[in-house]
Every structure is written in structure tokens, then in C-alpha cells.
N, C-alpha and C positions, 0 to 999 in steps of 0.2 A: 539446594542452597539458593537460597534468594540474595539477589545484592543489585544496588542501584537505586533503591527506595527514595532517600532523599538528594538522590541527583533526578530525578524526572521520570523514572524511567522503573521496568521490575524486569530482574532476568535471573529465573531459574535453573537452576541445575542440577541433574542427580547425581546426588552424593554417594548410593550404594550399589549404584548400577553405571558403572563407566561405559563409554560409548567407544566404539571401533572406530579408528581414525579413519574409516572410510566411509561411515554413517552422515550422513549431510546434519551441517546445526542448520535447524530451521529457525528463524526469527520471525516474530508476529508484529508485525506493525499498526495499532489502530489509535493514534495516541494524537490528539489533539493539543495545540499551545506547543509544540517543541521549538527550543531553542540551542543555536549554536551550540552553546558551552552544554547542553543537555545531551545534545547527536556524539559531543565529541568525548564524553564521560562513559556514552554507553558503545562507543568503539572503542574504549581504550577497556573497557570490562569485558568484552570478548577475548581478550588474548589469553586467558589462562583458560578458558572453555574451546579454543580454536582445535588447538592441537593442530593435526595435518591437517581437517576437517573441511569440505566445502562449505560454503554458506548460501543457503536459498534463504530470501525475503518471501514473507505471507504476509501481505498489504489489504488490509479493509477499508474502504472507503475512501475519504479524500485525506481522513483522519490521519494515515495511512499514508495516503500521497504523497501528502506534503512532508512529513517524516523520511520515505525515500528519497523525495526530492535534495532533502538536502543533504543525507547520505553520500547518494551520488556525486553532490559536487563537493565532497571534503572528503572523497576518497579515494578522484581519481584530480581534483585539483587541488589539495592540499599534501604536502611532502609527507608528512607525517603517519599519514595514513593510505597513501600509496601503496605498502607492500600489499593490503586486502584486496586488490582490485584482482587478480588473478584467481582469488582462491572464492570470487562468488561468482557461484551456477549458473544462479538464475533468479525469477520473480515470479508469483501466484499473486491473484490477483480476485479477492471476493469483490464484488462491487465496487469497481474501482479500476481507475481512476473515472472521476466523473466529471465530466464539461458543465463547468462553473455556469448553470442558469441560473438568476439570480431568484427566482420562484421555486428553484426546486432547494435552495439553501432555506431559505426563508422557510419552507414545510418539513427540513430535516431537523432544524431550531425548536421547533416547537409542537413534534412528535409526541404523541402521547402526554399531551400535557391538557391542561383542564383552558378553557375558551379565551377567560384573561388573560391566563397565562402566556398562552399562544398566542395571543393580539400585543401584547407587550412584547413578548421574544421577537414578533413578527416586525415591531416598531424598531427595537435596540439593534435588530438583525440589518435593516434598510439602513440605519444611520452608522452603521461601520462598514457599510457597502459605500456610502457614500464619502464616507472619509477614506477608506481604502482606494476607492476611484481618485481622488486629489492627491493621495502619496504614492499611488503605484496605477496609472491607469491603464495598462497591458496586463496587470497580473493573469487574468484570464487567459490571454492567449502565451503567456510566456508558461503559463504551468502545462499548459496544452502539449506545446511546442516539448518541453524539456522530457515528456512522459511518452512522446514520440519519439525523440531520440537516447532516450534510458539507454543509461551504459551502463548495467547491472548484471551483467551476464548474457548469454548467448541464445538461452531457452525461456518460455516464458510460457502460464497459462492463465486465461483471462477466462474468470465465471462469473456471469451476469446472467439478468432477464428482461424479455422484451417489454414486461411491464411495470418497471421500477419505474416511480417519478422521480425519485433522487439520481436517477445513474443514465441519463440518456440512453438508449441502446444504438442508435442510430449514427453518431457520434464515435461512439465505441466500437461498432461496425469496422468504421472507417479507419480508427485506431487500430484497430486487429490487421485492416488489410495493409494500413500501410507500416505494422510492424514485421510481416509477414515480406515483402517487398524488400525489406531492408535485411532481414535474418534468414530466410527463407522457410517456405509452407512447412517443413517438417521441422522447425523451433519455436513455433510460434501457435497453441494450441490454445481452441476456446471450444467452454460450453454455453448453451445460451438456451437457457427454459424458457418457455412463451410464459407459464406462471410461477412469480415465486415473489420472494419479500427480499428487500434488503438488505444484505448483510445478514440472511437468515436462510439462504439456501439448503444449507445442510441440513436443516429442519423438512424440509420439506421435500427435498430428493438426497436422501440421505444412502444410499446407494451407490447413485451415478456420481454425486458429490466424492465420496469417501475415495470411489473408483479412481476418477479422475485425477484426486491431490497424489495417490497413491503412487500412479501408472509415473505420476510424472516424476515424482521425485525416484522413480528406478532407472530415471533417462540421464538425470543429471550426474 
């Protein structure tokens, strides 16, 4: 069953195969441009697929991020959607979240695209960095700040690589240690391939990948 289409958003469900209310709904987050009234359409299309059911978030990128991010703050600071805040796990975590360089946005814009193209994405990309700096000039460090203190659940696993340019590792390091600090060493689980691609892990360690999402979601 698909539903959400022309609110922002796609969430499937299987229609001939019910789930055991102690099966975790996993949600995929990798969704770019979301808006308030779009976060609050697709919390409210959870409640017939909830059932008892915990909820784990699987976040890609910043795409992703920022999607959780506001999650987060309309779930445990809006009334309305308050009662979910107990019944989620946790958060997964593919590339992601990533420390806003403003060189490594500028090279995810304009990925795979032909020279022009990428020189123009590269132009339209600086000049909403730059009008973003005059309406919000902390956004950087407040998305930081908000994805260190993530109130999404108790457990959490973070897979990255040390040689993505879009996704600092070093950065994200830090983020691990001092999610780790705050939740302790056994909630807080990360893999980190010295080679791999962004947001393309699974391609390429598709083993230790599969492992990892696996093992974790038998914890929650």
C-alpha cells in the first residue's frame, strides 16, 4: 500500500503480509526540501501502520538530517505528536549526518553532472549559501549541535567512510564519541570503512553492511 504521494513524502506497506506488533517499522529518510506541514502529514500516516510497533529511523545523508531533525522537534515538542516519542528505538545512520563544509555541499550539488552543469550548480549552490548565511547565520552549527543531542531513541548506529568528501569522518568521529558519552559505549555503535562511496556502502561491503543493520535492529 503506498500513501503520502501528494503530501511530500511515499510510505509503503504490505498489504498481504501483516507484520507482528513486535517487528520494528523501519522508516527511510533520504528526502530533500521537507517541510513542516509535510513531516506533520507523514506522522500522522503512521498511526494505522504503527500498531504496538517500535519505530527505528534509517537516515541518509543530510537529505535525511534534516528530515530527522525536524521530526525530532514536533515529536517531543509538539502536543500532538508527543505520544510517538516512547515507541522510537532508535536511528541508522548511512552517511550521515554530515558537518556542513561548504566545499563538500557545493561537490554533492553537482555530482555526476556534465562541467556546465556543475559550474552553474556550483554558482546557484554559493549563492543560497550566501543568502542562507543572512537568514540563518548559525544554521551550521545549530544542525550540529541538534544531531548531538538527538532525542530519537536510546540506541543508535552510525556507517560511514574515512574517505567520503561529502560526510567529514573526522567530525563524525567526534559525533560518535560524544554520542557515546551521553548514551553509553554499548548504544551507540559505528562502522567506518577506510574505502567506500557515499551513501553507497552497501554496494560495496555488502556483507558487513547487511550484518551490521541486521544485528542492530535485533537490539532494539
Amino acid at each position: 500500500m503506498e500513501r503520502g504521494v501528494q503530501a511530500g513524502f511515499r510510505l509503503n506497506l504490505p498489504e498481504d503480509k501483516p507484520l507482528a506488533d513486535t517487528t520494528p517499522l523501519v522508516v527511510v529518510l533520504g528526502w530533500y526540501g521537507a517541510q513542516d506541514r509535510h513531516v506533520a502529514n507523514f506522522l500522522d500516516s503512521l498511526g494505522p501502520a504503527l500498531g504496538q510497533r517500535k519505530i527505528v529511523f534509517f537516515t541518509f545523508s543530510n537529505g535525511g538530517g534534516f528530515l530527522l531533525e525536524q521530526v525530532d522537534r514536533l515529536v517531543h515538542d509538539t502536543k500532538q505528536y508527543r505520544h510517538l516519542a516512547p515507541r522510537i528505538a532508535g536511528t541508522m545512520f548511512d552517511s550521515a549526518p554530515c558537518y556542513m563544509h561548504h566545499r563538500a555541499g557545493s561537490i554533492a550539488i553537482g555530482a555526476g553532472r556534465s562541467l556546465p552543469i556543475r559550474i552553474l550548480a556550483s554558482l546557484v549552490f554559493y549563492l543560497g549559501v550566501a543568502i542562507m548565511l543572512m537568514i540563518s547565520p548559525f544554521r551550521t552549527s545549530t544542525y550540529w549541535r541538534n544531531m548531538e543531542q538527538l532525542r530519537m531513541g536510546r540506541k543508535s548506529l552510525y556507517l560511514y567512510s574515512q574517505d567520503d568528501p561529502l560526510c567529514d569522518p573526522v567530525k563524525l568521529d567526534e559525533l560518535v564519541a560524544a554520542r557515546r558519552r551521553q548514551l553509553g559505549d554499548a548504544q551507540v555503535a559505528a562502522v567506518k570503512w577506510q574505502r567506500s562511496q557515499h551513501v553507497a556502502h552497501i554496494r560495496h561491503h555488502m556483507r558487513e553492511y547487511t550484518g551490521a543493520l541486521f544485528g542492530f535492529l535485533q537490539t532494539v
